[in-house]
C-alpha positions, 0 to 999 in steps of 0.5 A: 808490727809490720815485716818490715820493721821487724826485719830492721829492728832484728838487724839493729840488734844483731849488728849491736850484738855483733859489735860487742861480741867482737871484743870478747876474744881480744880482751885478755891480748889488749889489756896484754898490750896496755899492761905487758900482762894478762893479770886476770884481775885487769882482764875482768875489770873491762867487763865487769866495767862495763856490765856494772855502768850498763845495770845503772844506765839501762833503767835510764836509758829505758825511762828517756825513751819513754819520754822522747821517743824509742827512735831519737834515744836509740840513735843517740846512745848508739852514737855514744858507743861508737866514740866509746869504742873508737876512744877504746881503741886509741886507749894508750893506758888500762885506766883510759880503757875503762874509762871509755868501756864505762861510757860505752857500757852506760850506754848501751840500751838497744836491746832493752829499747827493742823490747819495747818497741815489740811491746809498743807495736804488738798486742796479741801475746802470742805475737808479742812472744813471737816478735821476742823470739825474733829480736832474740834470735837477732841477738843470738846470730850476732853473738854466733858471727861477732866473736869469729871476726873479731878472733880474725882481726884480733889476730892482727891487731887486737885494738882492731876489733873496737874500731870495726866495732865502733863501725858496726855502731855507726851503722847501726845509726844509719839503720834507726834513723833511714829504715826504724819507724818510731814506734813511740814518739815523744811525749810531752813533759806532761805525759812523760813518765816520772822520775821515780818511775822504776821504783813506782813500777817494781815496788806497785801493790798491784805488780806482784806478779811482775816482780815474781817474773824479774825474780825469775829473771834473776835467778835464771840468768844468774845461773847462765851467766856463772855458765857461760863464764867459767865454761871455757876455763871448766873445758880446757881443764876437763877436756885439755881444750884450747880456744877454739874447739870451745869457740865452736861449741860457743858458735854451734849454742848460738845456731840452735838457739836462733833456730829455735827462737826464729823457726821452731818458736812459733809453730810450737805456740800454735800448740803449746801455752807460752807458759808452758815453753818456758818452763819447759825451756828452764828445765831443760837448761838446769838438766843440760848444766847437771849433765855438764857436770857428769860428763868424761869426753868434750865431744858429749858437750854437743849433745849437753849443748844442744839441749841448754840452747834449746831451752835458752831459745824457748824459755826466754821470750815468753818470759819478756813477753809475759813481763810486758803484759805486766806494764802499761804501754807508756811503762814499756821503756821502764820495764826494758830498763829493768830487763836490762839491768837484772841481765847486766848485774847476772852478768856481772855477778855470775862469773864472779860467783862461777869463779869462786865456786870452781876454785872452791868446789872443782868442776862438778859442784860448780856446775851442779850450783848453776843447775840449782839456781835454775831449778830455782827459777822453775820452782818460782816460775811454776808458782806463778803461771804466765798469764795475761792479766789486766794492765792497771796504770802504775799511779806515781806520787806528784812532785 
């Protein structure tokens, strides 16, 4: 892949986090102003629409772009999430929100489609791991500045956020469609992938390895995504935090990974096996949730922090790089879909989980659960050693 398409790329995905990460700290006030409460019901339902829609849609999205081009996909379902947003924004009742963050969740594909496009246009595994951790470390600077503007503008106006929003996403058009080469242009309807391509691809004799890295996967960010979701709420509890000292430590996780990811990633690849970073990176996120758990003082949380983005930033991209060495290239679509789909239903599932445990069990043991599905995921990631192996076709059974 060339610099300069990899720049671009990067900068889709980061405006397309930025986009997202801009509503987060206006959810609670905009379903306040729809419904006169903050019903913490109502105020989960928008994202929990919204992941639930994006784990149906990823697996299509990713398979469509297979077929006609990562470039014309991309710029459609984008487009579609800009009228979502701004439909967001004009939403005069809580029933009309959902509605449009189902719509907008539904199509939201960029950051599965831009590990395929790294996957179409990369061959060596440890650029392809590389290329991961850039696109990764996009996504982390979009997720360290979207929250700080939208926290701004939700001050004003909490509907402002989905409008800039909507914005971010119509640049984002005119970013794919003047600057992002298509990296897989459309194939004919003899060559495109089958329907039931994501069945035939995961449940493959032959792909063992591949549903033991998802598996991996899962576990992984079920874990993270119970983390993240009752972090703030586990702050202001232990540590009497409001808002903003947590946004801090939210923004400062963000840095270190994307400093990980985008500078210390490759230089340790030209001394350390991908596997091993991973590992070594899931370890590190499991340890970081254990010491969360035992700590007495909110300012340690930098020192826990430091250590959970770290792994974050290392064992991520080697992890979709060695799914991606799984899959034939004209599956690559398919497989970011997948990807999708397991980081939206964690998303989903996770916080529901974080909740229960932490009403159930308290501070320690909710966190302490977290650590073990990661230790989990080590376990099993150690069982099967990132390794390249030969990419067999996926054979689909005829209509």
């Amino acid at each position: 892949m060339k610099k300069q398409s990899l720049i671009v790329l990067c900068l889709v995905v980061a405006v397309d986090a930025a986009s997202f990460g801009l509503l987060l700290p206006v959810v609670p006030f905009f379903v306040h102003q729809l419904t006169g409460t903050f019903n913490p019901v109502a105020v989960t339902s928008v994202t929990a629409t919204y992941s639930g829609l994006q784990f149906l849609g990823a697996p299509l999205i990713g398979r469509l772009s297979d077929r006609y081009g990562r470039r014309q996909v991309l710029t459609i379902t984008v487009a579609v999430s800009a009228l979502a947003l701004l439909g967001s924004a004009l939403a005069k009742s809580l029933v009309v929100l959902l509605l449009f963050q189902a719509l907008n969740g539904a199509s939201s594909g960029v950051f599965a489609i831009a590990q395929a496009v790294v996957a179409d246009s990369v061959d060596d595994p440890d650029q392809r791991t590389i290329h991961f951790g850039a696109i990764g470390a996009a996504l982390g600077l979009g997720f360290i500045f979207g929250p700080g503007i939208g926290g701004a503008l939700g001050a004003i106006d909490p509907r402002l956020p989905f409008a800039v929003a909507a914005a971010f996403c119509m640049l984002n058009v005119l970013l794919i469609r003047l600057r992002l080469p298509d990296s897989r242009p459309s194939q004919s309807s003899a060559a495109a992938v089958p329907a039931k391509a994501e069945g035939s691809l995961l449940w493959n004799p032959g792909q063992g390895e591949l549903r033991r890295l998802l598996s991996v996967y899962f576990l992984f960010y079920l874990g993270f995504s119970a983390f993240t979701g009752i972090f703030v709420l586990a702050a202001k509890d232990r540590f009497d935090w409001g808002p903003q000292p947590a946004s801090w430590i939210l923004m400062y996780v963000g840095v270190v990974a994307a400093v990980v990811q985008g500078g210390l990633l490759p230089r340790l690849l030209k001394k350390f096996r991908a596997d091993r970073l991973s590992l070594a990176g899931l370890t590190m996120v499991a340890a970081a949730m254990l010491a969360v758990s035992a700590i007495e003082r909110g300012g340690e949380l930098y020192l826990t922090q430091l250590l959970f983005a770290s792994g974050v930033g290392l064992s991520t991209p080697g992890l979709r790089s060695a799914m991606s060495q799984c899959v034939p290239d004209d599956q690559q679509g398919v497989l970011g879909g997948l990807t999708q789909s397991v980081v939206s239903l964690t998303s989903l599932l996770g916080p529901l989980l974080a909740g229960q445990t932490y009403a159930l069990t308290g501070y320690a043991l909710s966190f302490q659960i977290q650590a073990i599905l990661v230790f989990a995921a080590v376990a099993l990631l150690g069982l099967s050693p990132l390794r390249r192996q030969p990419i067999q076709a996926v054979n689909t059974p005829s209509a």
